[in-house]
Residue frames as a rotation matrix with the C-alpha (Angstrom) as fourth column:
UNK 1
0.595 -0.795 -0.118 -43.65
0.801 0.599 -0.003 52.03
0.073 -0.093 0.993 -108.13
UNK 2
-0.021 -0.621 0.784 -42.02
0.686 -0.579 -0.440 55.19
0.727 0.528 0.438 -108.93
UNK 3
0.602 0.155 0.783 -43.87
-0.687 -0.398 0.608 56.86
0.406 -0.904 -0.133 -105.18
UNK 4
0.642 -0.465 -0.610 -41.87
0.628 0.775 0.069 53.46
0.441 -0.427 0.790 -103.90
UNK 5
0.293 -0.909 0.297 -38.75
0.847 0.102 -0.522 54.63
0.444 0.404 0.800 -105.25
UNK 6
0.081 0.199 0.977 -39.25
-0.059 -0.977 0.204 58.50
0.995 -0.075 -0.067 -104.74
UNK 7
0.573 0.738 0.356 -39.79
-0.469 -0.062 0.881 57.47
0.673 -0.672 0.311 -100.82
UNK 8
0.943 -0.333 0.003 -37.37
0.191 0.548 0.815 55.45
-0.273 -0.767 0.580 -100.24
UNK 9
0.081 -0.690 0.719 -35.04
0.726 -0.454 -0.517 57.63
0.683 0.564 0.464 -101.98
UNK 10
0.272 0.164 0.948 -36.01
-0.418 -0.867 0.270 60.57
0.867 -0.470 -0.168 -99.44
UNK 11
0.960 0.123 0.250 -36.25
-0.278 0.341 0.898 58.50
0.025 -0.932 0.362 -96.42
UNK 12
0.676 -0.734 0.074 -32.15
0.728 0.649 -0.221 57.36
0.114 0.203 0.972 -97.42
UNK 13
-0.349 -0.486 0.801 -31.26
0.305 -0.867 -0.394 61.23
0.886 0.107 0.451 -97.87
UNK 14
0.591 0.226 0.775 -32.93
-0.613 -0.499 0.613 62.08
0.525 -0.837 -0.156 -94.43
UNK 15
0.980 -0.201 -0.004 -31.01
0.044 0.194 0.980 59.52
-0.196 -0.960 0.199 -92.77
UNK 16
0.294 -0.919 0.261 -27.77
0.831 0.112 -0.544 60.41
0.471 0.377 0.797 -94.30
UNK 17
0.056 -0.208 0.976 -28.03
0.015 -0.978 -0.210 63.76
0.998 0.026 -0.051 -93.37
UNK 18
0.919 0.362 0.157 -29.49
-0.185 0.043 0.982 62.89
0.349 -0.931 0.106 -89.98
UNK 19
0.600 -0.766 -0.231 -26.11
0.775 0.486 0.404 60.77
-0.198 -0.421 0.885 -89.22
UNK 20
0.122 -0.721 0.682 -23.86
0.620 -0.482 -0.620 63.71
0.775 0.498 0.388 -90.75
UNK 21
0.062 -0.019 0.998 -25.56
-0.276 -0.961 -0.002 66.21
0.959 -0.275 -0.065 -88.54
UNK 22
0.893 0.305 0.332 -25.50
-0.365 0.056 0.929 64.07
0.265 -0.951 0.161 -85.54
UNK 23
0.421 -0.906 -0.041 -21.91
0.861 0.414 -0.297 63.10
0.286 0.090 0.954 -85.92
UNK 24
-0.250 -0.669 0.699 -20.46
0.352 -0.736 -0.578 66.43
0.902 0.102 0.420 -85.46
UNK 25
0.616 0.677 0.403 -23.18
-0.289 -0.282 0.915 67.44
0.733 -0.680 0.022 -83.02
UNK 26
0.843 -0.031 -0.537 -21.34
0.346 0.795 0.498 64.43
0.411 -0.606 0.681 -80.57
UNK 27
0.088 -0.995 0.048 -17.86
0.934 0.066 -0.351 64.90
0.346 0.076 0.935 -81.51
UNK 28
-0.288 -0.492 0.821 -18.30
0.142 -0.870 -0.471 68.81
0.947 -0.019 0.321 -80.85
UNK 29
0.881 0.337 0.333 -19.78
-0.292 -0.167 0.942 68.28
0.373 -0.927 -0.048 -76.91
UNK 30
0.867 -0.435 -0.242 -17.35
0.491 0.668 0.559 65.70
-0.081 -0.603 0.793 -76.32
UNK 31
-0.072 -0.830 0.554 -14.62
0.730 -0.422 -0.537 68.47
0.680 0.366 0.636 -77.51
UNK 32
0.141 0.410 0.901 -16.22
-0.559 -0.719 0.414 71.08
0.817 -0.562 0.128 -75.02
UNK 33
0.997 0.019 -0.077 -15.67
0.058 0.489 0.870 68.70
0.054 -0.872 0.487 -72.12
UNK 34
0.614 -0.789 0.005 -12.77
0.787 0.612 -0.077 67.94
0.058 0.052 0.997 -73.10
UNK 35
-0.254 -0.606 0.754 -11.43
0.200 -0.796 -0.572 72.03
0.946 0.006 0.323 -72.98
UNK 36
0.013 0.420 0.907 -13.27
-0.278 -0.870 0.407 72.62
0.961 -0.257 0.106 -70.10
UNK 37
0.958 -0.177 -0.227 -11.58
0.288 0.603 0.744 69.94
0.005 -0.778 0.628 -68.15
UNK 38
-0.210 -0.970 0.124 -7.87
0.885 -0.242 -0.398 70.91
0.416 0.026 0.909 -69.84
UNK 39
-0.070 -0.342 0.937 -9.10
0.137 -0.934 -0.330 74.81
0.988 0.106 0.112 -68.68
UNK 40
0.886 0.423 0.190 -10.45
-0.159 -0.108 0.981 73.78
0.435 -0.900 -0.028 -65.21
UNK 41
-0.043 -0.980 -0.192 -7.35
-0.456 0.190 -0.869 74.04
0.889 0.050 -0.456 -63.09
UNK 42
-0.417 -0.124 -0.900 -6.45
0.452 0.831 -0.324 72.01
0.789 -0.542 -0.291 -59.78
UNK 43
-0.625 -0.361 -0.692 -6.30
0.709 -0.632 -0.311 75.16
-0.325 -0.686 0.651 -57.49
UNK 44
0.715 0.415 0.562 -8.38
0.241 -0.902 0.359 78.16
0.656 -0.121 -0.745 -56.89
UNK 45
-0.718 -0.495 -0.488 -6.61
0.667 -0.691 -0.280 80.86
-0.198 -0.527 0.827 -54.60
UNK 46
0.263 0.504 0.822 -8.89
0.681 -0.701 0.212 83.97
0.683 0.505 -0.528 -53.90
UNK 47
-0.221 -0.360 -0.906 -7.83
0.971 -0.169 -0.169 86.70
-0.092 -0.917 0.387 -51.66
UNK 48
0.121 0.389 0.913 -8.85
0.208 -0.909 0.360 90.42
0.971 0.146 -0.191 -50.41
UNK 49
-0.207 -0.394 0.896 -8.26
-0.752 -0.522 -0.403 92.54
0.626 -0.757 -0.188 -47.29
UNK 50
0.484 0.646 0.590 -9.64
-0.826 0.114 0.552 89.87
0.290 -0.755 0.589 -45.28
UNK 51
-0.177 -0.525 0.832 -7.56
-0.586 0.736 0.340 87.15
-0.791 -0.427 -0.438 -46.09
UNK 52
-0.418 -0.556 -0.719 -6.20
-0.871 0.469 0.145 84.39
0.256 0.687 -0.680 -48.49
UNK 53
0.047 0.177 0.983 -8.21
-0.570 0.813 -0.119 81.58
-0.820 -0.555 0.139 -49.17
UNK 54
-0.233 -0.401 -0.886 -6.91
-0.962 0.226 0.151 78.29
0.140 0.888 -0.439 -51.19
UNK 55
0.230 0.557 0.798 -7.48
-0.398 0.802 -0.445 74.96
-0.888 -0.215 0.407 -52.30
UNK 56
-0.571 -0.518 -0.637 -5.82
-0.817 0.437 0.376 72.40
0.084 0.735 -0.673 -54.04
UNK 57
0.595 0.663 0.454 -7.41
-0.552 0.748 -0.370 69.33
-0.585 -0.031 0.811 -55.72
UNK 58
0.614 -0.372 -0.696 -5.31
-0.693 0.167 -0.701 66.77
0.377 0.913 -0.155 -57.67
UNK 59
0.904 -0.193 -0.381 -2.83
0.310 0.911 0.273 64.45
0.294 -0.364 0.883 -57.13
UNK 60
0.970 -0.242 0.026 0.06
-0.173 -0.610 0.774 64.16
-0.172 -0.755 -0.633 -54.97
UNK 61
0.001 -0.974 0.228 3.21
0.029 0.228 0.973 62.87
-1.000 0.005 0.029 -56.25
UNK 62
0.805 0.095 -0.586 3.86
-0.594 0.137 -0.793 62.83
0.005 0.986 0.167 -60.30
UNK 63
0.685 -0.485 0.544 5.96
0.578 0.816 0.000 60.24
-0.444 0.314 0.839 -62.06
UNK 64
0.915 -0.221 -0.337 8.49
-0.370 -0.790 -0.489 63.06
-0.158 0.572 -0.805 -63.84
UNK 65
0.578 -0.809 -0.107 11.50
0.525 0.469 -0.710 61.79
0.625 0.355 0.696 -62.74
UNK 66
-0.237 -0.571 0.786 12.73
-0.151 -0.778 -0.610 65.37
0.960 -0.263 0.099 -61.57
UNK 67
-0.618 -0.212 -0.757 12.65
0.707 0.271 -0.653 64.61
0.344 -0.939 -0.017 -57.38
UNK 68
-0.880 0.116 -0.460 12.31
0.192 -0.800 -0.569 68.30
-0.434 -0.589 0.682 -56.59
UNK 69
-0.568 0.820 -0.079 8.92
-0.681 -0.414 0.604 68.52
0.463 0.396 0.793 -58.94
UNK 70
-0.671 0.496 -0.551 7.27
0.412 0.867 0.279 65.15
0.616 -0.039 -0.787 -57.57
UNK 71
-0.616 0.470 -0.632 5.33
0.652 -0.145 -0.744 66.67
-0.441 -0.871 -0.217 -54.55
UNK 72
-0.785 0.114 0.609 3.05
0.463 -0.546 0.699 68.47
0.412 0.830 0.376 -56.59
UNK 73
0.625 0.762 -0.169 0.12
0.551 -0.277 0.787 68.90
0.553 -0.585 -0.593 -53.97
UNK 74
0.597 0.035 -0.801 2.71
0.720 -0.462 0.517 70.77
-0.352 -0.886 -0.301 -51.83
UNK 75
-0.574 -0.788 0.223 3.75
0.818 -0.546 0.179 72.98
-0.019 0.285 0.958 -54.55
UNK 76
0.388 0.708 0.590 0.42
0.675 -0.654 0.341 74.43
0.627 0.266 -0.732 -54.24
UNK 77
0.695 0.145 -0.704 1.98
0.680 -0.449 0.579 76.48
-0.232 -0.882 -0.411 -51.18
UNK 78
-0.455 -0.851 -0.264 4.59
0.745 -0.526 0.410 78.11
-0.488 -0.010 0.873 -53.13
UNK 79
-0.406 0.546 0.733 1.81
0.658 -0.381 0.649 79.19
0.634 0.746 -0.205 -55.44
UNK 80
0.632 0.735 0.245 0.18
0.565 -0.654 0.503 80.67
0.530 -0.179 -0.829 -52.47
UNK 81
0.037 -0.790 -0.612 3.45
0.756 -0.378 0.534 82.21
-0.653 -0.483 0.583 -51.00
UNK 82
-0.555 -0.079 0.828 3.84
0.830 -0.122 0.544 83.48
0.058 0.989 0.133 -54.47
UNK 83
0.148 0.687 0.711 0.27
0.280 -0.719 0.636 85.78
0.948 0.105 -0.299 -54.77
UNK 84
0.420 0.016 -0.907 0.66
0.900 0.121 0.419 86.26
0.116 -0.993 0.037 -51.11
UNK 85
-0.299 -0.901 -0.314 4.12
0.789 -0.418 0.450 87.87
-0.537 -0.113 0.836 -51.01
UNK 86
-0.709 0.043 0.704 2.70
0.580 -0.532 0.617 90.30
0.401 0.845 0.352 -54.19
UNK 87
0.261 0.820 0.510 -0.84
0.501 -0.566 0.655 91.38
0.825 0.085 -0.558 -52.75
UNK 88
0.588 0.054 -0.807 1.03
0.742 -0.431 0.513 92.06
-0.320 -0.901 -0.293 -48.94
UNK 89
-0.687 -0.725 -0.048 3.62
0.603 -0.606 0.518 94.60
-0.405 0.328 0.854 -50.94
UNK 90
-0.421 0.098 0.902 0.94
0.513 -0.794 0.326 96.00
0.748 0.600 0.284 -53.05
UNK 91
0.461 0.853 -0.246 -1.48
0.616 -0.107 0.780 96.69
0.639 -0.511 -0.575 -50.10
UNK 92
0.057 -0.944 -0.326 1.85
0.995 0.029 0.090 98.23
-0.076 -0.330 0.941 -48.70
UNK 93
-0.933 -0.281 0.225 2.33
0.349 -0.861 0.370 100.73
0.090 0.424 0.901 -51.16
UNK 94
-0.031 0.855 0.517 -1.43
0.052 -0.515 0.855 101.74
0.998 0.054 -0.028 -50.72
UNK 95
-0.478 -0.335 0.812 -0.94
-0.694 -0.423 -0.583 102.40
0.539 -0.842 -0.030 -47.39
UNK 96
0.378 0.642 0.667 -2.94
-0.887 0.044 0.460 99.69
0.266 -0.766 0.586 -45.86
UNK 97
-0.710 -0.693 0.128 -0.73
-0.611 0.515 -0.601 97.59
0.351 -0.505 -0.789 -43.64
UNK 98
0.855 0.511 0.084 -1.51
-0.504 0.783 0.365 93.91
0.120 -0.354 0.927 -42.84
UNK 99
-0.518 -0.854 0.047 -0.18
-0.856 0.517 -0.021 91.23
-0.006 -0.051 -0.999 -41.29
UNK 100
0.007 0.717 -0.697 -1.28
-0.332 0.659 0.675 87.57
0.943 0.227 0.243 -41.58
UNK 101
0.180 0.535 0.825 -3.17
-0.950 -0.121 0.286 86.34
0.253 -0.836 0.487 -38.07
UNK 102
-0.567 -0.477 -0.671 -1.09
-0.415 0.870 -0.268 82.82
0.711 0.126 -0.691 -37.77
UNK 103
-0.674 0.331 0.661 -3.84
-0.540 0.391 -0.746 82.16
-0.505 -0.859 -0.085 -34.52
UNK 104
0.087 0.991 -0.101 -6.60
-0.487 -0.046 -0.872 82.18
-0.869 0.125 0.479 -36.80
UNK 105
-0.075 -0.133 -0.988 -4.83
-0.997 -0.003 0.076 80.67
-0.013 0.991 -0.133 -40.13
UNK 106
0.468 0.413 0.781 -6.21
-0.251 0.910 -0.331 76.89
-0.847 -0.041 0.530 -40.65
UNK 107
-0.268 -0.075 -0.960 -4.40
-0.957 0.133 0.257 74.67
0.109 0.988 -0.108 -42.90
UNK 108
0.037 0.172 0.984 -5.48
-0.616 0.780 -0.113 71.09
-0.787 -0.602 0.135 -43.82
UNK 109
-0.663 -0.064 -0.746 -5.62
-0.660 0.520 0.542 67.94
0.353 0.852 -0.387 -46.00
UNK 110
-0.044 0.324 0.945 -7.50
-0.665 0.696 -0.270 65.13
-0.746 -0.640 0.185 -46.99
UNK 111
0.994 0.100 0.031 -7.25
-0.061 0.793 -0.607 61.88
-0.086 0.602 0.794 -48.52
UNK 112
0.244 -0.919 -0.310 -3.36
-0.965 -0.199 -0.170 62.38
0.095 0.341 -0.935 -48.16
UNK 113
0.833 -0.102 0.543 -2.16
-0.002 0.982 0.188 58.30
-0.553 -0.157 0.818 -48.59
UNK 114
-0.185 -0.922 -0.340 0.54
-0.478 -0.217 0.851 59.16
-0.859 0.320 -0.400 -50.88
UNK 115
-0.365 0.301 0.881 -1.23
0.396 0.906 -0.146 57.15
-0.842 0.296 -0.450 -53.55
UNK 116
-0.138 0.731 0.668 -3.52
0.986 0.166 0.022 59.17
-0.094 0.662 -0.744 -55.05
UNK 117
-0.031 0.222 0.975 -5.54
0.307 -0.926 0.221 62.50
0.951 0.306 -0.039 -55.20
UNK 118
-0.410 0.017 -0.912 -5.83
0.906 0.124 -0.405 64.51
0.107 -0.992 -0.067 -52.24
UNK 119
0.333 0.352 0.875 -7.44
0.293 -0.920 0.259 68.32
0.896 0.170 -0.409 -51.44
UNK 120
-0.060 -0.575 -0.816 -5.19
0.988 -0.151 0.034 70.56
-0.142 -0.804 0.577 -49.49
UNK 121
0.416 0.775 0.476 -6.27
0.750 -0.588 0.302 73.91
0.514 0.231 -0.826 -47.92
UNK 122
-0.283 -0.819 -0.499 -5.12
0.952 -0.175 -0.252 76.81
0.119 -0.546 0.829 -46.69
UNK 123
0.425 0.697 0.577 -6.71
0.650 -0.679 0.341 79.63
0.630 0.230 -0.742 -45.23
UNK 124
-0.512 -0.756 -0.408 -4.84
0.843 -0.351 -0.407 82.21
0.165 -0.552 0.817 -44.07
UNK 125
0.566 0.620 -0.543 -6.49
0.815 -0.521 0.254 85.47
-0.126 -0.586 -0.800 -41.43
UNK 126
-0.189 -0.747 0.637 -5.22
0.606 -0.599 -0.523 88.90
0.773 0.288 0.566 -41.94
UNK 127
0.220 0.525 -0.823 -5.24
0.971 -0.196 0.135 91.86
-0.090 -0.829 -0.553 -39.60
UNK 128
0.542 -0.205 0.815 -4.79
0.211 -0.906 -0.368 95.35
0.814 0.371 -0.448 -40.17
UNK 129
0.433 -0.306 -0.848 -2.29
0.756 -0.389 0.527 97.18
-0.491 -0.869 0.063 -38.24
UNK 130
0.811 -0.299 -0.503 0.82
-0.090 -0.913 0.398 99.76
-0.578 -0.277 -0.767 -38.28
UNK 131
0.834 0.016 -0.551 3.10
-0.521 0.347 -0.780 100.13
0.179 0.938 0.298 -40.87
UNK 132
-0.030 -0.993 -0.113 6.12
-0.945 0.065 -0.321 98.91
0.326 0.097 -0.940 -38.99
UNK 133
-0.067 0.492 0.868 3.80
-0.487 0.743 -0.459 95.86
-0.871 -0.453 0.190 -37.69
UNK 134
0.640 0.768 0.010 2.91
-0.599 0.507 -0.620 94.76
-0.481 0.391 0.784 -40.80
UNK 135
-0.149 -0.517 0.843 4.58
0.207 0.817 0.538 92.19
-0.967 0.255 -0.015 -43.06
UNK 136
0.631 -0.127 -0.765 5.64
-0.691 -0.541 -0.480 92.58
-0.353 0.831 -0.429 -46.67
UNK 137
-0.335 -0.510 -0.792 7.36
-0.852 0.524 0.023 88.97
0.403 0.682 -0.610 -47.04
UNK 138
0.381 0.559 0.736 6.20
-0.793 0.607 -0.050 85.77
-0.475 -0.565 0.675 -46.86
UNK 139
-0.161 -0.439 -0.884 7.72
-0.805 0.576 -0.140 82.34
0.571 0.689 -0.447 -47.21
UNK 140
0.569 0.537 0.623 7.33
-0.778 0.598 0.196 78.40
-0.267 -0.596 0.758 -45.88
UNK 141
-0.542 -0.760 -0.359 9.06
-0.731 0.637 -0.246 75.13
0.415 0.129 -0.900 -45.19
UNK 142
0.162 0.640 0.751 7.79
-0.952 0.300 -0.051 72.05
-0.258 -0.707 0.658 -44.68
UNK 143
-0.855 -0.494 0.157 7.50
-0.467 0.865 0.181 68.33
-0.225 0.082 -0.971 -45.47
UNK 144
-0.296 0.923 -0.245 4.77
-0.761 -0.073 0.644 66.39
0.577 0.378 0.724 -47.20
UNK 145
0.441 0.096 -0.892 5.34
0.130 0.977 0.170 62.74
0.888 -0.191 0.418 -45.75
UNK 146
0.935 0.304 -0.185 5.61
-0.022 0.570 0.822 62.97
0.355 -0.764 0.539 -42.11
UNK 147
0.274 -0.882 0.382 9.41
0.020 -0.392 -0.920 64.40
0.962 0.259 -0.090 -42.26
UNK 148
0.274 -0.134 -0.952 10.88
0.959 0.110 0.260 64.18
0.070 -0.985 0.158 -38.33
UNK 149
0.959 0.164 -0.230 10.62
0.251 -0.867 0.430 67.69
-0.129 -0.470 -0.873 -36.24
UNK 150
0.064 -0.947 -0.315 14.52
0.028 -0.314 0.949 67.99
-0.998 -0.069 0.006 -35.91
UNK 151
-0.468 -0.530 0.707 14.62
0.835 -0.003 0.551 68.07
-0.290 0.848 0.444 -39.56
UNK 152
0.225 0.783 0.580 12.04
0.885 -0.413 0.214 70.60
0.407 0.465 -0.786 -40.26
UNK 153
0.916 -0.170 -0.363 13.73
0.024 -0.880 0.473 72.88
-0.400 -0.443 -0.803 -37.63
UNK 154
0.152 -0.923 -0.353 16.49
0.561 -0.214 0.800 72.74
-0.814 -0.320 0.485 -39.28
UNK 155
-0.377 0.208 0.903 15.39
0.873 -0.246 0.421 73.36
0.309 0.947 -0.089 -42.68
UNK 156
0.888 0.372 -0.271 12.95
0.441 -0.857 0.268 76.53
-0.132 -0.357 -0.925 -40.57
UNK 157
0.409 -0.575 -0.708 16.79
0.154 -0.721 0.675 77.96
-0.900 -0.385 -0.206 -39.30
UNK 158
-0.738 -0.668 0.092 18.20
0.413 -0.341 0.845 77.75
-0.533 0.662 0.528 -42.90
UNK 159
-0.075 0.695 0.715 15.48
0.927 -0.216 0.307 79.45
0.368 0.686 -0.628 -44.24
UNK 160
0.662 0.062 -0.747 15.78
0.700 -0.407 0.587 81.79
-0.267 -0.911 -0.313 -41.61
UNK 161
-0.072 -0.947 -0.315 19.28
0.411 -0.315 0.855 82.54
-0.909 -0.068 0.412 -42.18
UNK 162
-0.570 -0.520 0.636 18.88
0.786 -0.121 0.606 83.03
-0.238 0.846 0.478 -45.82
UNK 163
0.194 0.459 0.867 16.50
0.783 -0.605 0.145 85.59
0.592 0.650 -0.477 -45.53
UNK 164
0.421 -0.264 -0.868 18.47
0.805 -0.333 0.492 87.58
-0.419 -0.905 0.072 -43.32
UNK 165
-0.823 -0.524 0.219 19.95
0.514 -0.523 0.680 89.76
-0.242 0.672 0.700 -46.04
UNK 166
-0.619 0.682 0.388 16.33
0.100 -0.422 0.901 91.00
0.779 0.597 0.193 -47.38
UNK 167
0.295 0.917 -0.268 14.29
0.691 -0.011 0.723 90.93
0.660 -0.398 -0.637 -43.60
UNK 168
-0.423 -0.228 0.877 14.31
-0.590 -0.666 -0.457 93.77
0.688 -0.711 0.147 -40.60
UNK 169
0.148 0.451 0.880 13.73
-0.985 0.145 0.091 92.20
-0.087 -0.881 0.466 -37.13
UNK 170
-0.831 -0.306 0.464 13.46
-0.413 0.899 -0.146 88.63
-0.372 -0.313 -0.874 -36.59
UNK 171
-0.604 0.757 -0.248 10.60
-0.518 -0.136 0.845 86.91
0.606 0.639 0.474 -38.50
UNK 172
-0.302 0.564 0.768 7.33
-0.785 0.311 -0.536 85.71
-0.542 -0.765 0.349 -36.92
UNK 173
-0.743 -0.119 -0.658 6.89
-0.499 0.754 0.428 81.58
0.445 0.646 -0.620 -37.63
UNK 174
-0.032 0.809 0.587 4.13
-0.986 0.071 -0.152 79.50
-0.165 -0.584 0.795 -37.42
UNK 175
-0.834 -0.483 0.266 4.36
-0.492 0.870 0.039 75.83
-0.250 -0.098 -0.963 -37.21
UNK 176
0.013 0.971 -0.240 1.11
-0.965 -0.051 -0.258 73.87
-0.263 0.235 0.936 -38.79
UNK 177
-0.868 -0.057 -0.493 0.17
-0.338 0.796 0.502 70.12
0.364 0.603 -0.710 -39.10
UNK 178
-0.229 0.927 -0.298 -2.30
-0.929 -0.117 0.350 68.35
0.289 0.357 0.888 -39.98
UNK 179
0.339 0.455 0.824 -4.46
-0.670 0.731 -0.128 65.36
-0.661 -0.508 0.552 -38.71
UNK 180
0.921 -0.243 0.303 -2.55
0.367 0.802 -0.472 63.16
-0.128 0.546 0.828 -41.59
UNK 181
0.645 -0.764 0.018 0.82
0.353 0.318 0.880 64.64
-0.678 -0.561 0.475 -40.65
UNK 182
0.276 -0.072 0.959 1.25
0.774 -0.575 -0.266 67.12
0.570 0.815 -0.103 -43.24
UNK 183
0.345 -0.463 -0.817 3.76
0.598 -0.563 0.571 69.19
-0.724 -0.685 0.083 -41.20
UNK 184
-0.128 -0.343 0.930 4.82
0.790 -0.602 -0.113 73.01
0.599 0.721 0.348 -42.64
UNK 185
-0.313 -0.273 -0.910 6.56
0.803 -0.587 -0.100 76.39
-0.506 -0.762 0.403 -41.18
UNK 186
0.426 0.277 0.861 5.15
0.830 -0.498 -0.250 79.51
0.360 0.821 -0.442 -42.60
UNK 187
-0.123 -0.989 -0.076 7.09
0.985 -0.131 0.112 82.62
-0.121 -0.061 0.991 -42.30
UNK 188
0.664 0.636 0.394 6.23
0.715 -0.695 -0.083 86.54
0.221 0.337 -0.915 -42.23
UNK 189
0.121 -0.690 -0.714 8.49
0.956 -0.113 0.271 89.02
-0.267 -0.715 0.645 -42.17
UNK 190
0.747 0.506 -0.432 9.22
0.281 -0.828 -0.486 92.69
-0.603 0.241 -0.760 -42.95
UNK 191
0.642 -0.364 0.675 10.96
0.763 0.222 -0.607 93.36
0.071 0.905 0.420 -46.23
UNK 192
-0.313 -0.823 -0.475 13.88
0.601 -0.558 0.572 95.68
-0.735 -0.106 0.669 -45.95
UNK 193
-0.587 0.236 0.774 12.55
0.787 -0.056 0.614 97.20
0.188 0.970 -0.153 -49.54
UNK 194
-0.125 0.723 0.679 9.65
0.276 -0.632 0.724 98.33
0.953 0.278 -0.121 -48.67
UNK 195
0.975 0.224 -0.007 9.94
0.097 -0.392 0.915 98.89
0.202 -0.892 -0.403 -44.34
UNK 196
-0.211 -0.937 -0.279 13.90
0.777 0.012 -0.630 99.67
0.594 -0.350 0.725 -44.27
UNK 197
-0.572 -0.202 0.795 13.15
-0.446 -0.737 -0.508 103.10
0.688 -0.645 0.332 -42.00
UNK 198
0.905 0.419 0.077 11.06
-0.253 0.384 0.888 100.38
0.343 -0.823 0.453 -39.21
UNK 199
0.060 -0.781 0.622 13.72
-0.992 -0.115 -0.048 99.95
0.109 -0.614 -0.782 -36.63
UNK 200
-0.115 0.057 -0.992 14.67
0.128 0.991 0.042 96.01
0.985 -0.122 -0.121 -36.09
């Protein structure tokens, strides 16, 4: 009786312990997903002399309230305007002059329905040249939903206009849409900063 007891005493303390240790075990994977989804971000952006390539995953409109935040899938382009604008200045000051190849620069989407998620790319072509060739700002206008042409050119000329104070020359625009009508002007131009002795 007392081997019974002794036995089914042990066999009560192994599965107590078992459940203790497999309780934490659970709770600490499902915590590891659970950072490594909050650290995994929407967007990737990698770029080097060769050119600027990005990709957004995620969804396209948020519920915020704020209007001017809701397009979130087509703030990814300010992000890449953003690193853009920074690596063509530094590459600048190291003497090696680029400009971005607007024949060769592909942008696209898919799944854009306004509904949901969508994945929106953007690969932009550099080219080496001269320093009064190259480009040292960069900026873009556009429209997520299919926005009519006469509006987009107007929004292009005030953009235009407002960087007239900070560009030399006239800037070189490219016009880009996509097979779901994801229409945007991208912009290159030469910074007064850093090319004020290039003649306009």
């Amino acid at each position: 009786m007392k081997h019974i007891n002794y036995l089914m005493l042990l066999f009560c303390m192994a599965a107590l312990i078992a459940c203790k240790t497999d309780r934490p075990k659970n709770q600490n994977g499902k915590n590891k997903r659970e950072n490594q989804l909050n650290r995994e971000k929407p967007d990737s952006i990698r770029i080097d002399k060769t050119g600027l390539y990005g990709i957004y995953r995620g969804v396209e409109f948020s519920d915020t309230g704020d209007i001017r935040h809701r397009d979130v899938a087509h703030q990814f382009s300010n992000r890449v305007a953003h690193i853009l604008g920074k690596y063509l200045k530094a590459e600048f000051k190291a003497g090696n002059y680029l400009s971005i190849d607007f024949q060769k620069t592909k942008i696209t989407t898919a799944g854009m329905d306004m509904k949901d998620t969508v994945v929106y790319c953007i690969n932009m072509v550099f080219k080496k040249t001269d320093k009064c060739s190259a480009s040292t700002g960069i900026e873009h206008c556009g429209s997520w939903g299919d926005q009519e042409n006469y509006i987009l050119k107007k929004r292009l000329d005030e953009t235009i206009k407002k960087l007239a104070a900070i560009c030399i020359g006239r800037p070189k625009t490219c016009k880009y849409v996509t097979d779901e009508k994801f229409k945007e002007y991208w912009i290159q131009f030469k910074h007064k900063d850093y090319q004020g002795d290039c003649k306009k």
